[in-house]
C-alpha positions in Angstrom: -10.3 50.4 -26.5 -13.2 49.7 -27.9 -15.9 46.6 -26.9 -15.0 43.9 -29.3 -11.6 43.8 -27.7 -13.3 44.5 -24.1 -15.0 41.2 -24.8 -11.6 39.1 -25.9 -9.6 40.1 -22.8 -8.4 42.6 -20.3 -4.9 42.3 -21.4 -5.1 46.1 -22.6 -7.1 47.3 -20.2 -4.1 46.7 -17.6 -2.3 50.2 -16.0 0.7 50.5 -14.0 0.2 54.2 -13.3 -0.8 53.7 -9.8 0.7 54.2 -6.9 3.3 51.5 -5.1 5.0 51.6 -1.8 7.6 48.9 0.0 6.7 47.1 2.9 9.1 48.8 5.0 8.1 52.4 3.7 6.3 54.4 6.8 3.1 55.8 5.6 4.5 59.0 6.1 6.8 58.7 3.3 3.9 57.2 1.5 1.6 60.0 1.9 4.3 62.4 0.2 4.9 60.2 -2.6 1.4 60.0 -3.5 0.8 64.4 -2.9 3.8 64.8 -5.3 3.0 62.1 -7.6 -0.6 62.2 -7.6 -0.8 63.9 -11.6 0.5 60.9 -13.1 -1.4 58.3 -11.6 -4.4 57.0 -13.3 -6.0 55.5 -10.3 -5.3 56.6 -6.4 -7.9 54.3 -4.7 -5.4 52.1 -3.0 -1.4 52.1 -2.8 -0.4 48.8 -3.3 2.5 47.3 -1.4 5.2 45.6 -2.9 8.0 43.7 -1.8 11.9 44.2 -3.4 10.7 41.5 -5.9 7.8 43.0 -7.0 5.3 40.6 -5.4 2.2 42.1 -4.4 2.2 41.9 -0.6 -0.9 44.1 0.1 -3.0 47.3 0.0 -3.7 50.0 1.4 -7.0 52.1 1.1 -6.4 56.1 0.8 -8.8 56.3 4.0 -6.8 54.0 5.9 -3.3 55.8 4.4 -5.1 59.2 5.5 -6.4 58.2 9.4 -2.9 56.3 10.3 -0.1 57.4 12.2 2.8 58.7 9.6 5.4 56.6 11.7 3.8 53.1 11.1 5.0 51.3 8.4 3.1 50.1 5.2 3.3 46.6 6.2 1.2 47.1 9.7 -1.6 48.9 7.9 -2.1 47.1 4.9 -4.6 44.9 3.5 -3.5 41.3 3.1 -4.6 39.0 0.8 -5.9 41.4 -1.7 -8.5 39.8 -4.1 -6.3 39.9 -8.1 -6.5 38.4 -11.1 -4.3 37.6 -14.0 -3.7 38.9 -17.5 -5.9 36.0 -19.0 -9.1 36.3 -16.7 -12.3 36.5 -18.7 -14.0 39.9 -18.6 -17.2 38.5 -17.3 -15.2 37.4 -13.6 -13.7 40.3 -13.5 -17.4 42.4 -13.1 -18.2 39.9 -10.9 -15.6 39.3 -8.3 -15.3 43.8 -8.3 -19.2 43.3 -8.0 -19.4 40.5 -5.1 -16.5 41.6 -3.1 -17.2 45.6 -3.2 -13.5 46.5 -4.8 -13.1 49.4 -6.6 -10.0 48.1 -8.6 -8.7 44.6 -9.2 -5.0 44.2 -9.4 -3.4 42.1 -11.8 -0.9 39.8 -10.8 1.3 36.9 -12.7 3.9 34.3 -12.1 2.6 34.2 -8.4 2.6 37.7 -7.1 4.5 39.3 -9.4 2.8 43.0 -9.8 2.0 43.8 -13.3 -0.9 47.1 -12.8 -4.8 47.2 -12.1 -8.1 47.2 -13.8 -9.8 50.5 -12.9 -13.5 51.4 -11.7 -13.9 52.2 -15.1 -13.0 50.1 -16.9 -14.6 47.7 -14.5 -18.1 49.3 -15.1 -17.5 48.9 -18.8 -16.8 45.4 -18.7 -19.9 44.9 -16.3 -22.0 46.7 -19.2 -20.9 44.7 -21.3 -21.2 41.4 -20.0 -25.1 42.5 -19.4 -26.0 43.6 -22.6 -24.6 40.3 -23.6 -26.7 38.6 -21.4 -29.9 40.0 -22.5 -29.3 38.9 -25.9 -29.0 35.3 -24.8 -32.1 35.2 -22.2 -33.9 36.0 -26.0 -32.1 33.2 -27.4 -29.0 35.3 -29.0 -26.0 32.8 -28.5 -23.5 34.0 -30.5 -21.0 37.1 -30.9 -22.7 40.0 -29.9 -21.3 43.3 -31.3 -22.2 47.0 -31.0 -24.5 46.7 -34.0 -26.7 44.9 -31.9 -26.5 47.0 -29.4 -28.5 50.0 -31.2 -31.6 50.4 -32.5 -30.6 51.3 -35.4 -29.0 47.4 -36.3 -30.2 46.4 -39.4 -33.3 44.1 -40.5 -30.6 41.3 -41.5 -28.8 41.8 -38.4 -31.5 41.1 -36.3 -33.1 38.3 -38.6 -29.6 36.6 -38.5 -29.2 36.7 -34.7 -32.8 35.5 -33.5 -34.2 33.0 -36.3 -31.0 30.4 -35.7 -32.5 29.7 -32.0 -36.2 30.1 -33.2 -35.4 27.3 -35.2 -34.4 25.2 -33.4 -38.2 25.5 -31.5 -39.3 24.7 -34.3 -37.8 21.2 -34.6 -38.1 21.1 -30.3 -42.0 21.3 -31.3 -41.9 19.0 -33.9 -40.6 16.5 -31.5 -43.0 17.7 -28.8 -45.6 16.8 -31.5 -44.4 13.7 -32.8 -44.2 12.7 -29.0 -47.9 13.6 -28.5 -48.5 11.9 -31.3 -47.3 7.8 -30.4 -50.3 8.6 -28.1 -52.8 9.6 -29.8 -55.4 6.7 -29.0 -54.7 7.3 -25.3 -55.9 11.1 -25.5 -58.6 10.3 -27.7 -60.1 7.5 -25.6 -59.2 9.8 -22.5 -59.9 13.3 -23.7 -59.4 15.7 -20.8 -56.0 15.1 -20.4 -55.2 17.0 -23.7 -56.8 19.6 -21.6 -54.3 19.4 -18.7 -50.8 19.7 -21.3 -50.6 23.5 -21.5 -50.9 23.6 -17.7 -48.2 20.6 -16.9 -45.8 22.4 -19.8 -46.2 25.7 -18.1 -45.6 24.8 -14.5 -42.2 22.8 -15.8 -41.1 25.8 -17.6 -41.8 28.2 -14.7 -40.3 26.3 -12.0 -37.0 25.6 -14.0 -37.0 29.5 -15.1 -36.6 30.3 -11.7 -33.6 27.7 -11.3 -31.9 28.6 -14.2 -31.9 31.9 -13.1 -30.8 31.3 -9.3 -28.0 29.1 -10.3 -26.3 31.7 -12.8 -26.6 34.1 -10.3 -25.0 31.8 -7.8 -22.4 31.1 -9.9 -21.3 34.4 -11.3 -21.6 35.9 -7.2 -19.3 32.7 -5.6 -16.5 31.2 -7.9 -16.7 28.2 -4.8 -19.7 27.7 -4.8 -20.5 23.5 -3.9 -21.9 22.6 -6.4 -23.1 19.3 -4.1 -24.7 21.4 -2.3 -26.3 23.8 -4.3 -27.9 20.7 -6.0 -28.9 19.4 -2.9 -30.5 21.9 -2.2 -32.5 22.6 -5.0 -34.0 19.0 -5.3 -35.2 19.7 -1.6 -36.8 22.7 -2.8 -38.0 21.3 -6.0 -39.7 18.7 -4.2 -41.4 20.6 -1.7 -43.0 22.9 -4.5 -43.6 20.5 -6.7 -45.4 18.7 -3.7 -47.9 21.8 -3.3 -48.6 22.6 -7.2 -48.9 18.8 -7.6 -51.7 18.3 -5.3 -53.3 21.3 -5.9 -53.5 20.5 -9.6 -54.5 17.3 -8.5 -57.5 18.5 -6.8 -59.0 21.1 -9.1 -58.5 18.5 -11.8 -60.7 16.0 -9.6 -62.8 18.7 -8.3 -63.3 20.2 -12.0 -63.9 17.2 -14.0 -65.0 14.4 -11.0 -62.4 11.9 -12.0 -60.3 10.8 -9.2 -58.0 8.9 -11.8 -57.4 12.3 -13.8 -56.2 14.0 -10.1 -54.2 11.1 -9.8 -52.8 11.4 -13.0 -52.1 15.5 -12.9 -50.6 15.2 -9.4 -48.1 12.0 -10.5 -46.8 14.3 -13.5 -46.6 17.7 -12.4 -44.8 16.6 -9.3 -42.5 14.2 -11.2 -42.0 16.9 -14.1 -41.4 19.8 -11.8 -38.4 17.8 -10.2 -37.2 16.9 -13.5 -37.7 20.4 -15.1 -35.3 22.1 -11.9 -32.6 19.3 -12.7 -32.6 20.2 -16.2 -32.2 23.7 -15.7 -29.8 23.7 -12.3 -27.4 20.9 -14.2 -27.7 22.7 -17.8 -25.2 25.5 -16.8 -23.1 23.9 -15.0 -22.6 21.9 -18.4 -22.3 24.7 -20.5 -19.5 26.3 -17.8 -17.8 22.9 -18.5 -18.1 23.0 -22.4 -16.9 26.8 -21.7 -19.6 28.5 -23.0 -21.5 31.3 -20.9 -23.9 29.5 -18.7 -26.4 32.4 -19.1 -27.5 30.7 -22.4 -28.8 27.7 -20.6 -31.8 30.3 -20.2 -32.3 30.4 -23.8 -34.6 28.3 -25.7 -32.6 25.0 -26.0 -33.2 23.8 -22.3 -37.0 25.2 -22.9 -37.1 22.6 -25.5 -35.1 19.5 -23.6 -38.0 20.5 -20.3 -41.0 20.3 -22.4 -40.1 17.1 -24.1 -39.6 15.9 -20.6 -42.9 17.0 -19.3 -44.5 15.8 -21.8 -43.2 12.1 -21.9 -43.5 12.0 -18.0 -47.3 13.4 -18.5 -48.0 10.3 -20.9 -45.9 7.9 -19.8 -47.8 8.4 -16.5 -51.2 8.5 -17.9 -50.5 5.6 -19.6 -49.6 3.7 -16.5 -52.0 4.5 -14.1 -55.2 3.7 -16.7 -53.6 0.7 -17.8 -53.6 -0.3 -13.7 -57.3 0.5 -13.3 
């Protein structure tokens, strides 16, 4: 199969050629049935127990079939509970329950339990490979089909013009609004001129701290399908806080300490704490919407919620600037 059809489903990838045993079976009888049988199997990790209806019951590891007693039966040895999928999983879960759970195969159930085959270490792996060459592509703004010819360096000069300038445009009309932002305050930073100083420093902070969310929460995500999301937001406004507490008031002071304007420090610490905060919300809460939307979350790393955190910097940086001096 090649990795266009890798990427639609795992339909194909499905084999039945494994070994199966009823839950009555003693693993004696088992252990023969896998040594005469073993040729035609495409995968021998686990036997997987069935009962008379074909419902998945179990599995058992070839260790564990090895190291028991040949009169037990398969039902006292087995696995339950055995982690499966269905025939219309998305590659991507796939790799990542295999990944998070240490499985060498997946089985593939439907209509309950009903056994249909397994997804093997292999194919696994390729799926996994897959699903992280895509994934490079969209941390460098790629969000679109991503086929082999972009997966060589030998892809074309159109090819790779066509799958980086769409996103590259659209920083271009982010910095356009950035700019026409900047520019309803214009008097402001000309009658206060060290804050234009201070913007490159407030956007970078923003960006950095929601970098590391974005990535944390599409981690968290791909490794625990139940993951709270309550909690997990929780959580990282607690921790947002807290950092943006430190990298405010350290701002805060080197701006006071640099230019000896207590109102400036003010200013700095204000907006980097409130922008930080904001910046981690934007970029914890952007995946989650793109999961919604179904999209791949790992392009809320991409450019587009770059653009949404900078605008938001920069109107809290202003808006609070603006405030403060119009109190004093």
């Amino acid at each position: 199969m090649d990795a266009e059809n890798i990427n639609k489903n795992i339909e194909n990838l499905i084999t039945a050629k494994v070994p199966t045993c009823l839950l009555k079976e003693t693993i004696g009888e088992v252990q023969k049935y896998v040594e005469l049988n073993s040729v035609e199997f495409d995968n021998i990790d686990y036997i997987y127990v069935l009962d008379n209806n074909n419902s998945l019951q179990g599995t058992i590891s070839i260790k564990k079939l090895l190291s028991s007693a040949p009169s037990l039966k398969a039902q006292e040895v087995m696995h339950t509970h055995p982690i499966t999928i269905n025939r219309n999983t998305e590659p991507e879960e796939v790799a990542y329950l295999a990944l998070s759970h240490g499985l060498k195969t997946i089985p593939v159930i439907e209509n309950g339990d009903d056994f249909l085959g397994i997804i093997t270490h292999y194919d696994i792996l390729r799926i996994f490979n897959r699903e992280v060459q895509e994934d490079i592509f969209k941390f460098g703004g790629i969000f679109h089909k991503v086929g082999d010819e972009y997966t060589s360096i030998q892809s074309s000069t159109w090819h790779m013009i066509r799958s980086r300038l769409p996103w590259l445009l659209i920083g271009v009309m982010g910095g356009i609004a950035a700019a026409s932002l900047i520019a309803q305050f214009e008097s402001l930073l000309s009658s206060f001129i060290a804050l234009a100083s201070f913007i490159p420093v407030m956007v970078y902070m923003s960006d950095a701290a929601g970098t590391q969310s974005e990535a944390l929460i599409i981690r968290s995500m791909a490794l625990d399908t139940n993951l709270s999301m309550r909690f997990y937001i929780i959580r990282e406004i607690k921790v947002a806080a807290f950092i943006a507490l430190v990298s405010g008031l350290l701002a805060g002071i080197m701006a006071f300490i640099t230019r000896s304007n207590p109102l400036l420090g003010a200013i700095i610490f204000l907006s980097m704490f409130f922008s930080i905060i904001a910046s981690v919300l934007i970029a914890t809460t952007a995946p989650l919407l793109f999961k919604k939307l179904n999209y791949d979350p790992a392009v809320a790393t991409g450019p587009l919620a770059t653009i949404v955190s900078d605008i938001t910097t920069l109107a809290i940086y202003l808006g609070v600037a603006l405030l403060l001096i119009g109190l004093t």
